[in-house]
C-alpha positions in Angstrom: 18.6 -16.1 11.0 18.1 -19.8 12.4 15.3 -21.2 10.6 13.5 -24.3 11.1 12.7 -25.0 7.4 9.8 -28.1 8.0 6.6 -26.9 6.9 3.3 -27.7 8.7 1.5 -26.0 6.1 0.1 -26.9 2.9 2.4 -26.1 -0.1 3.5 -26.3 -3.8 6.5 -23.6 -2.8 10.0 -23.8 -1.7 12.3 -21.3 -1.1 14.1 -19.5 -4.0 17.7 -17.9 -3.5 19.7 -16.1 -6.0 21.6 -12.9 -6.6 18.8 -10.7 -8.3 15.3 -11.3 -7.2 11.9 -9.2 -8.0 9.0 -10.5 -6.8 5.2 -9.7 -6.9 1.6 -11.4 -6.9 1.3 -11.6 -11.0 4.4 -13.4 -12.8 4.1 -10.6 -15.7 5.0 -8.1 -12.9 7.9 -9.9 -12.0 9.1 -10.7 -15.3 8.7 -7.0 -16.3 11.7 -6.5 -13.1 14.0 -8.9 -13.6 13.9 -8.0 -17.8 15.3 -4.5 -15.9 18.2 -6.3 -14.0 19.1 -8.3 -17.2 19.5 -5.3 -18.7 22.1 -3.5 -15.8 19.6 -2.2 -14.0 19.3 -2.2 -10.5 16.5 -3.1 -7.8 15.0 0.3 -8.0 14.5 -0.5 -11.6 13.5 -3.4 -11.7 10.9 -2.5 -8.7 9.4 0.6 -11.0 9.5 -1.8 -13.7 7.2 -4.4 -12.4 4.8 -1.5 -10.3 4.2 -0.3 -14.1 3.4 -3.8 -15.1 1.0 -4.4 -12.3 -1.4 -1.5 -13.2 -1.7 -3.2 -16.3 -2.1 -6.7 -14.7 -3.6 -6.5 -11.9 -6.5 -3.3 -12.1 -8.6 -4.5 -9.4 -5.7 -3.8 -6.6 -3.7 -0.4 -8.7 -3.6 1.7 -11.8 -2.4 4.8 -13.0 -4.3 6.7 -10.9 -2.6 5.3 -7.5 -0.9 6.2 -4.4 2.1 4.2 -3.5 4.7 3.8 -0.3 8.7 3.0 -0.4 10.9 2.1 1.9 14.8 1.1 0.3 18.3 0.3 1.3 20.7 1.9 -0.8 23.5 -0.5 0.7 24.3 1.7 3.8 21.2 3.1 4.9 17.1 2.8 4.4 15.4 5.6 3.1 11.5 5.9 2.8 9.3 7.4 0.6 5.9 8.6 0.9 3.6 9.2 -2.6 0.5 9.4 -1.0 -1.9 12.7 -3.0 -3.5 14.8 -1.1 -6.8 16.7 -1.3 -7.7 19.1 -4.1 -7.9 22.7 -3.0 -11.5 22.3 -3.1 -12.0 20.1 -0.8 -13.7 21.0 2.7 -16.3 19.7 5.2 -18.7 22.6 3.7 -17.7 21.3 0.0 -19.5 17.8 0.9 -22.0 19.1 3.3 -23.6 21.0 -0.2 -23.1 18.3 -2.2 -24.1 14.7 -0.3 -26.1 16.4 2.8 -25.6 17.6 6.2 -24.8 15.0 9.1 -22.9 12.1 6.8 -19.7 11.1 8.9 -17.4 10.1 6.0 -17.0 11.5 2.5 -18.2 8.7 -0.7 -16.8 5.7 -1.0 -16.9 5.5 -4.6 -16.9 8.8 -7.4 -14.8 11.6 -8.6 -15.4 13.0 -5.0 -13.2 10.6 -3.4 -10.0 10.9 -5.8 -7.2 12.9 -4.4 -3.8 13.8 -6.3 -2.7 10.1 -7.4 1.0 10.1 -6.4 2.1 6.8 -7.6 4.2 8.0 -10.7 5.7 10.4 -8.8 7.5 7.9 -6.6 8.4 6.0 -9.8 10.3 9.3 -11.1 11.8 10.2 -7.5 13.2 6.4 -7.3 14.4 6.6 -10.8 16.3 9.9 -10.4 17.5 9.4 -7.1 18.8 5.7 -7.6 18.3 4.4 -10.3 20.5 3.0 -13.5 18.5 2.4 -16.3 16.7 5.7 -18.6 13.2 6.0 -17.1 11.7 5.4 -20.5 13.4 1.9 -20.8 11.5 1.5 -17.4 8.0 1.5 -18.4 8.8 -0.9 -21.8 7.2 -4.0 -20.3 4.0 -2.3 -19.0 3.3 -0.6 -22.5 3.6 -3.8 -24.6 1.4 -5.7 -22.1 -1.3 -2.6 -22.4 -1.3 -3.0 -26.1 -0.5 -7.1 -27.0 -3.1 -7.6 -24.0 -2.6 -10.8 -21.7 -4.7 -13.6 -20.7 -7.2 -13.0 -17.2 -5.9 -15.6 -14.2 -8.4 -16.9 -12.2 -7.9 -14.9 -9.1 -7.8 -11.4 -10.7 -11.0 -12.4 -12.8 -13.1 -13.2 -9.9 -12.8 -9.6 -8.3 -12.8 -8.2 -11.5 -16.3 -9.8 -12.1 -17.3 -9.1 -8.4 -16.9 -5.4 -9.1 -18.6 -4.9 -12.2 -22.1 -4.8 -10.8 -21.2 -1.9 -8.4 -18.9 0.2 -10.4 -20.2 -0.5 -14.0 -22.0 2.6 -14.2 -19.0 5.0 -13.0 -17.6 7.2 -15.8 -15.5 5.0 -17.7 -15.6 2.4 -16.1 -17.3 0.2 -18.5 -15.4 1.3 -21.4 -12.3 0.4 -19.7 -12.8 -2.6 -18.2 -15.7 -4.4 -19.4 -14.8 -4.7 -23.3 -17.9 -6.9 -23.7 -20.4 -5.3 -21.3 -19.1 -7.8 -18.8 -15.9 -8.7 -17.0 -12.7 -10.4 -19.1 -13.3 -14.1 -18.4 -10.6 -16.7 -17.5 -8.5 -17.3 -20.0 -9.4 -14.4 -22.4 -7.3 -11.8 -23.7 -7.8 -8.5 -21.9 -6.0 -5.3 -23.8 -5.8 -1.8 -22.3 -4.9 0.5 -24.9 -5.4 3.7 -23.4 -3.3 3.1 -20.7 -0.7 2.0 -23.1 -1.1 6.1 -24.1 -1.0 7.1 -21.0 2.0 5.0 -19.8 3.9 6.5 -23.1 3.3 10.0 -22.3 4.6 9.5 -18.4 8.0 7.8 -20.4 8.1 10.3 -22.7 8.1 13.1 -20.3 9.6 11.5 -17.4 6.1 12.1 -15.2 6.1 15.4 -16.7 2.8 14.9 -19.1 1.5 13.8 -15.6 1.9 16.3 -13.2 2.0 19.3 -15.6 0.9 18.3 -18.8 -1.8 16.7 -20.9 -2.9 13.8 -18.7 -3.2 16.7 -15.8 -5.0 18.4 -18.2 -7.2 15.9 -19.2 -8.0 14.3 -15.1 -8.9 18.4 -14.8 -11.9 17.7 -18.1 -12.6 14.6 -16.7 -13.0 15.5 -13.2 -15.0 18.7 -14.1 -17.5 16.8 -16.9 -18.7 14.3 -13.9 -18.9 17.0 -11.3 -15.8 16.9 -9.4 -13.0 19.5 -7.9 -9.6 17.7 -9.4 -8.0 20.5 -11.1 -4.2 20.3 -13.0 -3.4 23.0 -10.4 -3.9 20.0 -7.5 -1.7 18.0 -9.4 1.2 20.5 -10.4 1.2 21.1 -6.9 1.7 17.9 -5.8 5.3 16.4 -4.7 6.0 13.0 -3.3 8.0 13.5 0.3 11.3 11.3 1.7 10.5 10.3 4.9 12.8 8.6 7.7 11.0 5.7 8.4 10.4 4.9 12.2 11.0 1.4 13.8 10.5 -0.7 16.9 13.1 -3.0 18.5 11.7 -7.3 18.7 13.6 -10.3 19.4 17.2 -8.8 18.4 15.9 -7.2 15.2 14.3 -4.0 14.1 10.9 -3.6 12.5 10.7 -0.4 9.9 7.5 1.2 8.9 6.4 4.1 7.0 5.3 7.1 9.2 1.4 8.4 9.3 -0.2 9.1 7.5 -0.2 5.4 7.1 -1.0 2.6 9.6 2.3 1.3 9.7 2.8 2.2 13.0 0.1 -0.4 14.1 2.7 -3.3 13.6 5.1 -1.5 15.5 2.8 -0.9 18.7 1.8 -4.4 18.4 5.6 -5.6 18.5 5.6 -3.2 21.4 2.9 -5.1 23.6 4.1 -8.4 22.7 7.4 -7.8 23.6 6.1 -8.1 27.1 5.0 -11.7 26.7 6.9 -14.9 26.3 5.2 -15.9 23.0 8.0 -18.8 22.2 6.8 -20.9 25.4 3.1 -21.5 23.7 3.1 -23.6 21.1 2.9 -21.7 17.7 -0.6 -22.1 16.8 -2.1 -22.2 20.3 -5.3 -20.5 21.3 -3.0 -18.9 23.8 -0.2 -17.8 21.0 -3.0 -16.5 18.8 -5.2 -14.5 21.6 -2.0 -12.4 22.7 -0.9 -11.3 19.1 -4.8 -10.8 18.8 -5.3 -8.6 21.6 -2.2 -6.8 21.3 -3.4 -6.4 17.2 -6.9 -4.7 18.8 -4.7 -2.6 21.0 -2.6 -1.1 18.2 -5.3 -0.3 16.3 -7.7 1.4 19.0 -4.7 4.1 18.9 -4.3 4.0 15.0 -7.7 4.9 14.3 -7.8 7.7 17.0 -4.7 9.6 16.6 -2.9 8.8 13.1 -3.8 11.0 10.3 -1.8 13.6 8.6 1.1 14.5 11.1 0.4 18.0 11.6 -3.2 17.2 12.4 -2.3 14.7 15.0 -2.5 15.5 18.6 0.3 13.2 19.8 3.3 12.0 17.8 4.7 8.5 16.8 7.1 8.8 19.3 4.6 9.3 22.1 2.6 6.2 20.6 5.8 3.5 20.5 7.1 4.7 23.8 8.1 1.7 25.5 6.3 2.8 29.2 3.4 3.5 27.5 3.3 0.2 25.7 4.2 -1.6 28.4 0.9 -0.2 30.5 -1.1 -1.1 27.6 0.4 -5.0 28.0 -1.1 -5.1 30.8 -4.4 -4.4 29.8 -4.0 -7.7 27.9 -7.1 -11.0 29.9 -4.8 -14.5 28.9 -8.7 -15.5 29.7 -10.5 -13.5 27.5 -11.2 -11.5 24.6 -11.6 -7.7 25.3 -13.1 -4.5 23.4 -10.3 -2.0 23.6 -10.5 1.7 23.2 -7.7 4.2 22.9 -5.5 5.2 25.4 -4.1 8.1 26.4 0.0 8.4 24.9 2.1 11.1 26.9 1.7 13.9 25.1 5.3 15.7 24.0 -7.0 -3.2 -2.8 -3.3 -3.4 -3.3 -0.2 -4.9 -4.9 3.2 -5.2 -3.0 6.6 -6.1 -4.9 10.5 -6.3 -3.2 13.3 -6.2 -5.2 16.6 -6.9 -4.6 19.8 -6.8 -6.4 23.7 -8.5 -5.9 25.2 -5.1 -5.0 22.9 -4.9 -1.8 20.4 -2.8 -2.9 17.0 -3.9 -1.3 13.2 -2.5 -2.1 10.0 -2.6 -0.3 7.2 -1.0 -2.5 3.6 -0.9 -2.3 1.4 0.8 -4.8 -3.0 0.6 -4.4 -6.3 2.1 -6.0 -7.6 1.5 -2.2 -10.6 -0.5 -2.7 -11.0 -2.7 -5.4 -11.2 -0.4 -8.8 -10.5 2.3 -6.1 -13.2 5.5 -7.1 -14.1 3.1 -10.1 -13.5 6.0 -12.4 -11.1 5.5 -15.4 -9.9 8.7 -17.6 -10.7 7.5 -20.8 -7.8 8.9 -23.1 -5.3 7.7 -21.2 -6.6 5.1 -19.7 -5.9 6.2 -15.6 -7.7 4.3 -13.2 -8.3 6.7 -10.1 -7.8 5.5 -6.6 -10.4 6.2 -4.0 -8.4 7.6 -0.8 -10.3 10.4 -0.3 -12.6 8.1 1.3 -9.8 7.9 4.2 -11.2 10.9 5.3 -13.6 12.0 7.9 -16.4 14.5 7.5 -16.8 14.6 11.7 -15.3 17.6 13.7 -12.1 16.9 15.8 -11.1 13.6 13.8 -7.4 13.7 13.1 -8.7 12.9 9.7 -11.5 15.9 8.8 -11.0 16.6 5.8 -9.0 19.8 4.3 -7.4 21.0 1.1 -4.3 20.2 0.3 -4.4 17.4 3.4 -3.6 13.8 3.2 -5.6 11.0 4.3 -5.5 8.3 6.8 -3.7 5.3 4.6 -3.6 1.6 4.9 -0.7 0.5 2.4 3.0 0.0 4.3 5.8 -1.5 3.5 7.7 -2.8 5.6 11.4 -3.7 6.1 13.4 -5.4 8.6 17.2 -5.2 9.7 19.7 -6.6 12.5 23.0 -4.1 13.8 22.0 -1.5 11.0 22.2 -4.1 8.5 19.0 -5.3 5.9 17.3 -8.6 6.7 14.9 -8.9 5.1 11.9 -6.2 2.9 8.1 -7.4 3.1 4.4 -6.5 2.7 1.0 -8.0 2.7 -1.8 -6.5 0.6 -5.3 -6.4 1.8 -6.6 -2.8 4.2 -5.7 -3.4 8.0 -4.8 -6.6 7.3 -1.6 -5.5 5.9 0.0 -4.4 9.8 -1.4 -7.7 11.0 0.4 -9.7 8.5 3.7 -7.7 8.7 3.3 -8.5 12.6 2.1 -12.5 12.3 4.7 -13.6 9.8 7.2 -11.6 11.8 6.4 -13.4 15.3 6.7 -16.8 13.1 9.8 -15.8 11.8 11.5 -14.5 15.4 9.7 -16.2 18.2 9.3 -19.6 16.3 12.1 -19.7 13.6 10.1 -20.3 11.3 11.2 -19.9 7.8 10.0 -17.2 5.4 8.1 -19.7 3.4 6.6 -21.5 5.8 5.7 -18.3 7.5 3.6 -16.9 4.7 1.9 -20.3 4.0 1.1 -20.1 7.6 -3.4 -19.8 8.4 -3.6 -16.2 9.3 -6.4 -14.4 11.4 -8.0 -11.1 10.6 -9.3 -8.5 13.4 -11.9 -6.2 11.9 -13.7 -4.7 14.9 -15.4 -6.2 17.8 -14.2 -9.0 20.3 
């Protein structure tokens, strides 16, 4: 790429180059990587490495008990990976009807009746054993010695921390977890998280085993049952992560490659679709006009997300139907240069979060993203082994005929993506953004800054960036 490198925007950063890179939103994460590659390990590594690190780091955005997303090039070909859990066997519309009321449209937000199978430390052993260098064990070395030396709260990670407590503080083991003092860590003080230092040993220990099959299974089933939930260790022996080919849109000369639903991935690629019917590089780059069309084009994508992507065999139209280019083209056209409009869905042709990239001198190339959902995710923490349950069963829908009604054994609806970029065949570039929808909005702004108005990588993501929610 051609970049303009002048930055517009306020910043302390420059661009880094180098040979081995891992990078993430806490410096321990990253450190916790590139101690991998100094060792011989590769990017796969060094990207498990710092994923284990960031449970420990950062336990607002992901913990233990999280889902997580892949998408890598092995140095000839990308290869994705999906590690989202699904439902426990008990788990049906009658199951909440009983339990929280007839007539509620969405299953809880927060409780042991919103944690499906976690499946992030699956997708840590399926990288490992598929490509990477190192022994697993060596892998998870960083994140144990943070969990038991304890590290110091940064400013950012404190705030939400202390935002949270309020809400969550009376969860089951939540406080004991994460509010030593009956109150959030402060800046500057030494947080340590000893039971998941266990926890993390056992998953080394046994490769994932003691996870899936064994005595942290075991104990999510004790946990689960004691605060009147359905997780049993048959859920989680069940549970396998699955390689998925990812799917991709064409822009500017360069393809766009998302993870396939049941996460929102495809969002960015419709978007890319619409937009590729506009001449975005004739307005300037942060005119009203250049930011209403990538708005617009934003609310069209997701008026299709949120009606038809859910679990693939529950949707009623495929991702093929969705990104055809005819079809995107007619919803273009829908696009008012005049005003904002309230889009619904149209009608295809039938047929809390951390993100880390790695990448290594031999051409390997990771894009991983790993998330509790929201912050604390089901603010539930197992308190022998210190796992930190994610909240996705939220994702589902309680209403009959969503794509997303929930089932047993049935994924939900997910908003973390990775997201990876090539030219010819050939890696360009792997990226994320954290934060719910936000995430397929920021993987299509910084790419229209990058393509459309050369902008450089940096100056891209110090870039202002809007947010649609719902609405005009």
């Amino acid at each position: 790429m051609n970049f303009n490198f002048a930055n517009p925007y306020t910043s302390t950063r420059i661009p880094v180059f180098a040979r081995n890179v891992c990078s993430t939103s806490h410096p321990l994460g990253a450190q916790a990587g590139l101690r991998m590659m100094l060792k011989g390990g590769n990017a796969v590594d060094a990207a498990i490495a710092a994923a284990a690190a960031m449970t420990i780091v950062e336990p607002v955005s992901n913990g233990l008990g999280s889902d997580s997303f892949c998408i890598l090039w092995d140095g000839k070909e990308l290869h994705g990976l999906n590690a989202s859990g699904c439902a426990p066997k008990a788990w049906t519309p009658e199951y909440f009807s009983r339990k929280y009321g007839a007539g509620e449209k969405f299953t809880p937000r927060r409780g042991v009746d919103t944690v499906t199978v976690p499946g992030a430390v699956s997708s840590w052993v399926a990288l490992s054993e598929r490509f990477g260098k190192l022994p697993f064990a060596d892998l998870l070395e960083p994140a144990i010695e943070i969990a038991e030396r304890g590290y110091l709260l940064p400013t950012v990670v404190q705030q939400k921390w202390a935002a949270a407590a309020a809400e969550l503080g009376g969860l089951p083991g939540f406080a004991e977890a994460f509010l030593p003092w009956g109150r959030a860590p402060n800046v500057g003080e030494l947080f340590q998280f000893k039971a998941a230092a266990r926890g993390l040993r056992a998953i080394a220990e046994s490769k994932g085993a003691a996870f899936y099959g064994g005595e942290i299974a075991q104990a999510l089933e004790r946990f689960s049952a004691q605060h009147g939930g359905s997780l049993k260790a048959s859920d989680m022996a069940a549970f396998k992560p699955e390689w998925v080919k990812p799917i991709s849109k064409d822009y500017r000369g360069y393809t766009l490659h998302e993870i396939p639903p049941n996460g929102q991935g495809i969002s960015a690629l419709i978007a890319l679709g619409i937009l590729d019917h506009f001449d975005l590089a004739s307005m300037p780059v942060d005119s009203v006009d250049s930011q209403h069309v990538q708005i617009e084009a934003m609310k069209l994508a997701f008026a299709d997300t949120y009606k038809f992507v859910a679990e693939p065999a529950s949707m009623e139209v495929t991702a093929e139907q969705m990104l055809d280019d005819s079809y995107l083209a007619s919803r273009a056209k829908l696009i008012d240069m005049k005003k904002a409009q309230d889009f619904g869905a149209g009608n295809p042709v039938k047929g809390g979060t951390i993100y880390l990239t790695a990448a290594d001198e031999d051409g390997m190339m990771v894009s991983f993203i790993q998330s509790n959902f929201q912050g604390f995710g089901s603010g539930c923490v197992e308190p022998e082994f210190g796992i930190s349950l994610q909240n996705r069963g939220h994702g589902f829908s309680l209403q009959p005929g969503s794509a997303n009604l929930v089932a047993p054994g049935k994924r939900p609806f997910h908003t973390i993506i990775p997201a990876f970029l090539t030219k010819d065949g050939q890696p360009v570039m792997s990226y994320g953004v954290m934060g719910a929808n936000m995430q397929p909005q920021g993987h299509m702004q910084t790419l229209v800054r990058m393509l459309d108005y050369r902008q450089s990588p940096q100056v891209a993501c110090d870039a202002p960036r809007w947010r649609f929610n719902e609405g005009l």
